[in-house]
C-alpha positions in Angstrom: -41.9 66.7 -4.2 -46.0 65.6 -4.4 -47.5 63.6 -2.3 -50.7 61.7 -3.0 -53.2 60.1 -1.0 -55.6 57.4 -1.6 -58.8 57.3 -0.1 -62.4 55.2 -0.7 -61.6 51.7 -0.8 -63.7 49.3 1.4 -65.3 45.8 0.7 -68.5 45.7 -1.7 -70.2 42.8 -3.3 -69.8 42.1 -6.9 -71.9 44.1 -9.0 -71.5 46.2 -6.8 -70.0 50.5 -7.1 -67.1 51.9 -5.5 -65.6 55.7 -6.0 -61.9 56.1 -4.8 -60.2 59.6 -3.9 -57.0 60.5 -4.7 -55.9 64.3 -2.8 -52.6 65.8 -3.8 -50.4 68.3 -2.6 -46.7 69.2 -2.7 -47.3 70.7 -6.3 -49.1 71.9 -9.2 -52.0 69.4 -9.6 -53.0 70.8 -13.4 -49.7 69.8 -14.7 -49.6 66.5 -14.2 -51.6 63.8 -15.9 -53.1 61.1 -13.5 -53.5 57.2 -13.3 -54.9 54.8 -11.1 -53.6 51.4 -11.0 -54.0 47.9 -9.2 -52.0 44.9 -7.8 -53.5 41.8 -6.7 -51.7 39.6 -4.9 -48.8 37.6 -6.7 -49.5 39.6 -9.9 -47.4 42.8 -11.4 -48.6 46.5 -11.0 -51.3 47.3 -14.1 -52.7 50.2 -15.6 -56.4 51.0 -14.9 -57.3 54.5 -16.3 -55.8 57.9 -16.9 -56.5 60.8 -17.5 -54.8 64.0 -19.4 -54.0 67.6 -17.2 -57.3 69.3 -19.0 -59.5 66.2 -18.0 -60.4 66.1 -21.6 -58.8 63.1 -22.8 -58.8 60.0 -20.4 -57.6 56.1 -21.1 -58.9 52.9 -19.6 -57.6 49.0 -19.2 -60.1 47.2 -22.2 -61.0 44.9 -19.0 -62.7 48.2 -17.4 -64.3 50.5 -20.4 -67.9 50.9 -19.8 -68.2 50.3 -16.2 -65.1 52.4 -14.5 -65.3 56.6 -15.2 -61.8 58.8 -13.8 -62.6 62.4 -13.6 -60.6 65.2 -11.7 -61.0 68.3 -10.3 -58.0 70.9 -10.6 -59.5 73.0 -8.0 -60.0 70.5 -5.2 -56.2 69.2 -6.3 -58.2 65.9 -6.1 -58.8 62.8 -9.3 -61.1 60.3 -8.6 -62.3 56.6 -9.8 -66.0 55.6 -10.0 -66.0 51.6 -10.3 -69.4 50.2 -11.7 -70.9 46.4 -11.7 -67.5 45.6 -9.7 -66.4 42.0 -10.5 -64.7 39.7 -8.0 -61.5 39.5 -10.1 -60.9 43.4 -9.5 -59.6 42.8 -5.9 -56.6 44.5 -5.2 -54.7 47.4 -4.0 -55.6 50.5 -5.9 -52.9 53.2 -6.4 -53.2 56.7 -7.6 -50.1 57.8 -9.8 -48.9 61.3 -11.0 -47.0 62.0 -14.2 -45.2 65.2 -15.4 -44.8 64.7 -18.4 -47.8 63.1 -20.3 -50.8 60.3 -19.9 -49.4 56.8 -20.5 -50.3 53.0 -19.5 -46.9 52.5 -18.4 -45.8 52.3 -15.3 -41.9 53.5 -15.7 -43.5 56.5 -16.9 -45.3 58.1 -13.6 -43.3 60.0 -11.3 -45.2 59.8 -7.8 -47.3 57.4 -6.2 -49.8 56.7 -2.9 -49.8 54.5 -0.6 -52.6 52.6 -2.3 -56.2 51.7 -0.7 -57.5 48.1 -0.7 -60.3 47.4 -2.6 -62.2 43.7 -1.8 -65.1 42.3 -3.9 -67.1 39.3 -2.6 -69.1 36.5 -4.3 
């Protein structure tokens, strides 16, 4: 069973940066791929960026290329979001997501998830 917690989330103007945490444990971090993703309120869970075991291949939401960056860091057991020229749209609760199988968009496909850290962006 892994566990993962989310960490980093805050209020920030637009425009403004943001880098979430997400700290595992309860398995073997380098097999799984990773995958943050948001839900504002009254609208469904969506993808936001993945990335693959390695770290060498990663996936982002169009909405998000260019301004959001996921990396990890197999020895800390630890992935992480930097979020850029933040817009006020992009308020929501931010989850980290583990899959053992492969890097998707899909959220049927991720085996474990974190309790999720609030992310709000003012006017």
């Amino acid at each position: 069973q892994v566990q993962l917690v989310e960490s980093g989330g805050g209020l920030v103007q637009a425009g403004g940066s943001l880098r979430l945490s997400c700290a595992t444990s309860g398995g073997t971090f380098s097999s799984y791929a990773m995958g943050w993703f948001r839900q504002a309120p009254g609208k469904e869970r969506e993808f936001v960026a993945g990335i693959s075991t390695g770290g060498d291949v990663t996936l982002y939401a169009t909405s998000v290329k260019g301004r959001f960056a996921i990396s990890r860091d197999n020895a800390k057991n630890t992935v992480f979001l930097q979020m850029n020229r933040l817009k006020s749209e992009e308020t929501a609760v931010y989850y980290c997501a583990a899959d053992a199988k492969r890097l998707g968009r899909r959220t049927e496909e991720y085996d474990y998830w974190g309790q999720g850290t609030q992310v709000t962006v003012s006017s």
